[in-house]
C-alpha positions in Angstrom: 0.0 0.0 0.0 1.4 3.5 -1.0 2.4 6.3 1.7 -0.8 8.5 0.6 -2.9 5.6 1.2 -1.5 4.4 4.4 -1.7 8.3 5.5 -5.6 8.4 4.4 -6.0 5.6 6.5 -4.9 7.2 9.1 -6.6 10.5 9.1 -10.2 8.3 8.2 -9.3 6.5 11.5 -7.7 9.5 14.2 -9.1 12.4 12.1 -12.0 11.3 10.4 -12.3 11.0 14.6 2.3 46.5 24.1 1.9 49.5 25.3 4.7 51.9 24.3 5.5 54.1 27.8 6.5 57.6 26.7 9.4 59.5 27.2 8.2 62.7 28.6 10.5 65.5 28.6 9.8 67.7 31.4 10.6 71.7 31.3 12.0 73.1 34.8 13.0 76.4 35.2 14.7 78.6 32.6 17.8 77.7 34.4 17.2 74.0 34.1 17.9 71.9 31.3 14.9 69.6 29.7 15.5 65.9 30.4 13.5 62.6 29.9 11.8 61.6 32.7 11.7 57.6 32.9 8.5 55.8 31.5 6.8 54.1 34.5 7.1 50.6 34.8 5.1 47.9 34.1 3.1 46.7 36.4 3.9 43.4 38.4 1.7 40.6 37.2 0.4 37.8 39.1 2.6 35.1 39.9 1.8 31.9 38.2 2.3 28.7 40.1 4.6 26.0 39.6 3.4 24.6 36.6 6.1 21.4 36.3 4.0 19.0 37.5 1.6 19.7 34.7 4.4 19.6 32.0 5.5 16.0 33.4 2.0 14.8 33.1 1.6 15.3 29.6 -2.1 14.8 26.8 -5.2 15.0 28.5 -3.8 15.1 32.5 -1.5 17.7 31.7 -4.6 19.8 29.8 -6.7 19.8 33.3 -3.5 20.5 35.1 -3.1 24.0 33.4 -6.8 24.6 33.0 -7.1 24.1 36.9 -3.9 26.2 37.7 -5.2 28.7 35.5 -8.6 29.2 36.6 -7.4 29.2 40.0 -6.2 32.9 39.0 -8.7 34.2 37.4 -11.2 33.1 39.6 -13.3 36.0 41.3 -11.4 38.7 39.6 -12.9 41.2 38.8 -10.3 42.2 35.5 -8.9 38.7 34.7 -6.6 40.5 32.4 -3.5 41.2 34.6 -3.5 37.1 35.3 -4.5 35.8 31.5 -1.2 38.2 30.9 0.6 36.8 33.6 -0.4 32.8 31.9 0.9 34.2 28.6 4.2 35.2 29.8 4.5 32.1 31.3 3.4 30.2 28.2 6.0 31.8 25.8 8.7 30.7 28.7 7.7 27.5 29.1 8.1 27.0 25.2 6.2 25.4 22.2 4.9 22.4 24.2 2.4 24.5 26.4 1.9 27.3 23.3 0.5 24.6 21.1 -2.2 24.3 23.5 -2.6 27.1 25.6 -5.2 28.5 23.5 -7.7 25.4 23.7 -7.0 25.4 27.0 -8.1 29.0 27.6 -10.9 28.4 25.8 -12.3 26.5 29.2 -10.8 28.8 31.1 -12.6 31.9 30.1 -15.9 30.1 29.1 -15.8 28.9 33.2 -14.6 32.4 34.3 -17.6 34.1 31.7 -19.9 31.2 33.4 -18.9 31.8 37.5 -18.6 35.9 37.0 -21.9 36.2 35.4 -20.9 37.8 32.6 -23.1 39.4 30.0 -22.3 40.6 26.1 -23.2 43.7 27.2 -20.1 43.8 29.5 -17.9 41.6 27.5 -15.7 43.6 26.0 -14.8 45.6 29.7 -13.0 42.0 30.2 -11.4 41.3 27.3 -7.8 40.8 26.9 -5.8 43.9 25.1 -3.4 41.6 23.3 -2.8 40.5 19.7 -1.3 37.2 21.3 -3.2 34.6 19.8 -2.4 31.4 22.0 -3.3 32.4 26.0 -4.7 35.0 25.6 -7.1 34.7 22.4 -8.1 31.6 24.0 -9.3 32.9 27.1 -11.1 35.6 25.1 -13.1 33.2 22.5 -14.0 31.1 25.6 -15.7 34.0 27.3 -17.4 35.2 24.2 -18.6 31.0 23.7 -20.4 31.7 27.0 -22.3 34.4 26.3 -24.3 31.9 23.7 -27.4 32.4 25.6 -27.4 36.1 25.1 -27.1 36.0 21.1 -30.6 37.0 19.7 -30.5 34.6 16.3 -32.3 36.4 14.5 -30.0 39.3 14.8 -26.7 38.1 15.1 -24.7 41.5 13.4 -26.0 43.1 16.4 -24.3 41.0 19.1 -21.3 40.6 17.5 -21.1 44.9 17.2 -19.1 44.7 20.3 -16.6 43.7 18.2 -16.0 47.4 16.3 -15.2 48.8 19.9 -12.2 46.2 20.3 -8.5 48.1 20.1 -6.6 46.4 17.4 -7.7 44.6 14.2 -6.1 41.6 15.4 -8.8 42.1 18.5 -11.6 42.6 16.6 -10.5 39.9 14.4 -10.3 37.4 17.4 -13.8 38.6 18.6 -15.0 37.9 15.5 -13.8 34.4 15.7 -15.2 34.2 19.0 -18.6 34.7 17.8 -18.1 32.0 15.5 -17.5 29.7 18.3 -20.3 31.0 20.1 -23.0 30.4 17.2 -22.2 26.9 17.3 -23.3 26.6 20.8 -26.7 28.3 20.1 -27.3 25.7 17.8 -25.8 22.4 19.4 -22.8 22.4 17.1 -25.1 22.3 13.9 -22.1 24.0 11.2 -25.0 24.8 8.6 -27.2 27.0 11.1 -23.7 28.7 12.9 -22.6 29.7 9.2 -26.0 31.6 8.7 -25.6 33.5 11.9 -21.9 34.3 10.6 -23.4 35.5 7.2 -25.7 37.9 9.0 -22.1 39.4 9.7 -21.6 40.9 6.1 -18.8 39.3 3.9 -16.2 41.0 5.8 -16.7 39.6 9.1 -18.6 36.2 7.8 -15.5 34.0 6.9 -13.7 34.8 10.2 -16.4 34.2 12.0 -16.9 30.9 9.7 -13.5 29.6 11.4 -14.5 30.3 14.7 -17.6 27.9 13.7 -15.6 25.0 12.1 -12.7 25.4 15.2 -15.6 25.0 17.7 -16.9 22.0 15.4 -13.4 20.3 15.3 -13.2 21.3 19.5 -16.2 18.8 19.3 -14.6 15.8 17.3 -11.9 15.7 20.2 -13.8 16.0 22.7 -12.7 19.9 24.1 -14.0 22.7 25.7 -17.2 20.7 26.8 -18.2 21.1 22.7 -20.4 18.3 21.6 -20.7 16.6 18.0 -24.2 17.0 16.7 -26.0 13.6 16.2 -25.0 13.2 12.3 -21.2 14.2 13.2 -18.7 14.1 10.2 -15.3 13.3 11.4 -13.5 13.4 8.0 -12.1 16.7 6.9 -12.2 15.6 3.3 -16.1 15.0 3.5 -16.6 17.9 5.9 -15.0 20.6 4.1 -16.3 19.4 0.8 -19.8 20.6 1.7 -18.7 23.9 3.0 -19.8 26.6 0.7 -17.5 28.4 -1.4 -16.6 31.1 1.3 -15.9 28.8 3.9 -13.8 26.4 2.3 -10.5 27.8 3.8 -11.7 28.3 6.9 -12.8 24.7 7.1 -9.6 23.4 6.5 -7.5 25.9 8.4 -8.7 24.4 11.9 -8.8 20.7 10.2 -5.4 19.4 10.8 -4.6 20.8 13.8 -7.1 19.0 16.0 -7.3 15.8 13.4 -3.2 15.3 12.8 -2.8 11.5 12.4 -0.8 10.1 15.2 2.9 11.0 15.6 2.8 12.5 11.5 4.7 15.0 11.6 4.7 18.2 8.3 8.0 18.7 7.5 8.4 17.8 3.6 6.5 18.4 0.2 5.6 14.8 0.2 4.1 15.2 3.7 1.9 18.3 2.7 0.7 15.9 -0.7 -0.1 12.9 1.5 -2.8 14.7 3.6 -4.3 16.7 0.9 -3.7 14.2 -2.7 -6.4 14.0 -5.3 -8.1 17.3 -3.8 -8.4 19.8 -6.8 -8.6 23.5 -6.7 -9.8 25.4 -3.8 -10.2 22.3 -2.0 -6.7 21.0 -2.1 -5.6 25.3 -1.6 -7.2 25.1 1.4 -6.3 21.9 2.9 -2.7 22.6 2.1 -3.0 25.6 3.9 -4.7 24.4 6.7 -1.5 21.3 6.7 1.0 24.2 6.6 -0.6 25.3 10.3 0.9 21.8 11.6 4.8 22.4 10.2 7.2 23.8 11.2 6.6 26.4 14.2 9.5 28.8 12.9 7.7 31.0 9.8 11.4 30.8 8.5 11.5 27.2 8.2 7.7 27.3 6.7 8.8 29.4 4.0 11.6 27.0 3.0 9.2 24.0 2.9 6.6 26.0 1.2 9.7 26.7 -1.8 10.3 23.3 -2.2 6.9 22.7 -3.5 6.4 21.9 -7.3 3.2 23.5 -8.3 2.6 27.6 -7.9 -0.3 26.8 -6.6 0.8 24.6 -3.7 3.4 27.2 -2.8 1.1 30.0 -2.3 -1.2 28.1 -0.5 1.3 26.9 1.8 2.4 30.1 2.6 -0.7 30.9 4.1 -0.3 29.1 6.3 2.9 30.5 7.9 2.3 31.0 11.6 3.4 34.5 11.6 2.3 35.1 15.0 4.8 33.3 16.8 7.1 36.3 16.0 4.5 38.4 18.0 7.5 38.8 20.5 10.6 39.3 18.2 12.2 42.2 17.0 11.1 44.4 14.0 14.1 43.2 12.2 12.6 39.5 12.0 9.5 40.6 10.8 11.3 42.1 7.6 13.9 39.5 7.3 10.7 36.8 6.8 9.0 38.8 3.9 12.2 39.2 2.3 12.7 35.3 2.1 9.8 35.6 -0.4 13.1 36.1 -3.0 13.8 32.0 -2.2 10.4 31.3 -4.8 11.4 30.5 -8.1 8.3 31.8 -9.4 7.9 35.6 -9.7 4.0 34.6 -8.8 4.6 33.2 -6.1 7.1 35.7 -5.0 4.8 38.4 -5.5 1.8 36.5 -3.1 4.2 35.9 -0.6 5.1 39.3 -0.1 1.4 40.2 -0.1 -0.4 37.9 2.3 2.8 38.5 5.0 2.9 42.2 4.5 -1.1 41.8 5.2 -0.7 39.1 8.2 2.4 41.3 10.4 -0.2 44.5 9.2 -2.7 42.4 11.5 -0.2 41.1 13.9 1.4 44.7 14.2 -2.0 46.7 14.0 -0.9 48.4 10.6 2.9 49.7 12.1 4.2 47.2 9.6 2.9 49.0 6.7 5.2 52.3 7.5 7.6 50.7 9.8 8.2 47.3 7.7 7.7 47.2 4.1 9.8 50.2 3.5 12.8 48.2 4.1 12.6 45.5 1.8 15.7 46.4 -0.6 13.8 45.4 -3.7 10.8 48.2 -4.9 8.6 45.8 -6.3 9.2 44.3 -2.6 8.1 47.2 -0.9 5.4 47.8 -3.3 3.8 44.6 -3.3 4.4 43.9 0.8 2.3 47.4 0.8 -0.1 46.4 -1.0 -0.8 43.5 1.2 -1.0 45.6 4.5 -3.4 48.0 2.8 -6.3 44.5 2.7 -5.6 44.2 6.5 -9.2 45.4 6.9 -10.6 42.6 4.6 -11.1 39.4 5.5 -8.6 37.3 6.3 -9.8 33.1 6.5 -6.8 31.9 7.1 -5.2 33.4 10.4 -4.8 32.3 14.1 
């Protein structure tokens, strides 16, 4: 039996299962010179408990572990903020084995907070995180917005999800517009069909983001997360799933797939590997699912890119790039940011190139709240770099599908 075959096997059986402080310069007498006074610091955050026994614990122990240790601080807060921060900080030092699923596990976390607090959508947004992190913290926020399901009015579901405009970032509203997508599915018992018509009442802007949040919930289901359960006529197979979807949810169907249906101990880290889990799908279909395999590659966007170049089709390669996890340089330097669109140039094809440049001048636009626009793609060395990377950052607005 081939390698593509064995693979489909396998995914049939486990799938188909910032603030800036300023510098303010302060004027004393005529006789005294101006100097900077120092920015205030940051305030101390909470301190998170030893969290080594839930490391050593590992799959579905080690997931109640944290949730427990986490809830335990937010617990009868009145701002959880200062301790989801504090659980983010700790997450990026603990490294990629809790960052991988911090953001599920958040999910519980701020749906039991949302649940104990009493929390309403009219006061949702007074306890939302201000971050653009989207592991800790953008968990914790979809899992609140989940819990206010019961508030959601079905037959107008643009009005509940307004809260979103007064969010402070695009990444923000962004994520609150996922939220509500997770949130529809628990109005109607996980039903995909009747969450996507809530998410249309959205507008086409808002709708496929809020379609992602939908199939993410869906695939929370099929593992069993977050208290999410499959509807009666559950399909457990991407490929059949994902097929239905209409047109403008196709990529957002696939973006969540592999992530919460990877076959056991596959790992993405060739061409081949990207073909196995998405051969003999055609057009948008196979786009989208090799996308969505992208998400579960390499965790360096630098070492994405390179597998995305070594694909042989165009078509693959732009896909693939999309599915660069751009926000796990959330925390480096400006310099990185640049440095990743300019390894664009390692594409043969001067399409592909010029979609590269594109969707990650768009993505760091979102990750960056628009700074990368003036602050980044300016220093690409190439003009057609700079002019393409700034056309992508102008569509930050738009919607984006495929994002975390």
């Amino acid at each position: 039996m081939t390698r593509r075959l064995l693979l489909a096997l396998a995914v049939a059986l486990a799938g188909a299962a910032a603030v800036l402080a300023a510098v303010v310069l302060a004027g004393g007498g005529d006789d005294e010179p101006e100097r900077a006074e120092p920015a205030p610091a940051r305030a101390a955050l909470p301190v998170v408990p030893d969290l080594d026994p839930c490391a050593r614990s590992g799959g579905d122990v080690a997931r109640a572990c944290y949730s427990d240790a986490f809830l335990a601080m937010v617990r009868g807060q009145d701002d959880p903020r200062p301790a989801v921060a504090a659980i983010a900080d700790a997450a990026w030092k603990e490294g990629a084995a809790l960052l991988s699923d911090c953001h599920g596990i958040m999910h519980t976390v701020g749906r039991t907070y949302a649940a104990e607090s009493g929390l309403e959508l009219g006061t949702l947004m007074g306890v939302l995180p201000q971050s653009n992190d989207p592991g800790c913290s953008a968990g914790f926020a979809h899992g609140m917005v989940t819990a206010v399901a019961p508030d959601i009015d079905p037959s107008r579901p643009g009005e509940a999800a307004r809260v979103c405009g007064d969010a402070g970032t695009r990444y923000q509203e962004y994520s609150c517009v996922h939220g509500f997508g997770h949130a529809f599915m628990r109005v109607y018992g996980s039903k995909i069909g009747a969450a996507l018509d809530l998410c249309r009442g959205l507008g086409p802007r808002a709708a496929p983001d809020c379609g992602q949040g939908a199939y993410h919930d869906y695939w929370f289901a099929m593992a069993g997360y977050d208290d999410a359960e499959p509807p009666p006529d559950a399909i457990r197979d991407p490929r059949r799933l994902c097929a239905g979807a209409p047109e403008a949810f196709v990529r957002p169907c696939w973006y969540r797939a592999w992530v919460e249906n990877r076959p056991e101990a596959f790992t993405v880290a060739t061409p081949e590997d990207l073909d196995a889990l998405c051969f003999q799908l055609t057009g948008l279909q196979r786009a989208a699912c090799i996308s969505g395999a992208a998400v579960i590659g390499p965790s360096d966007p630098v070492e994405q890119l390179a597998l995305c170049a070594r694909l042989e089709a165009d078509a693959d390669a732009i896909a693939c790039v999309r599915g660069t996890k751009v926000q796990n340089l959330l925390r480096e330097p400006a310099d990185a940011l640049v440095d990743l669109v300019a390894r664009c140039d390692g594409f043969a094809a001067a399409g592909v190139r010029s979609a590269c440049r594109r969707w990650l001048g768009k993505a760091l636009a979102v990750l960056t709240d628009g700074d990368f626009a003036d602050d980044g793609c300016p220093r690409l060395e190439a003009p057609r770099a700079r002019r393409e990377c700034a056309a992508g950052a102008a569509t930050m607005d738009t919607a984006l599908e495929t994002f975390s």
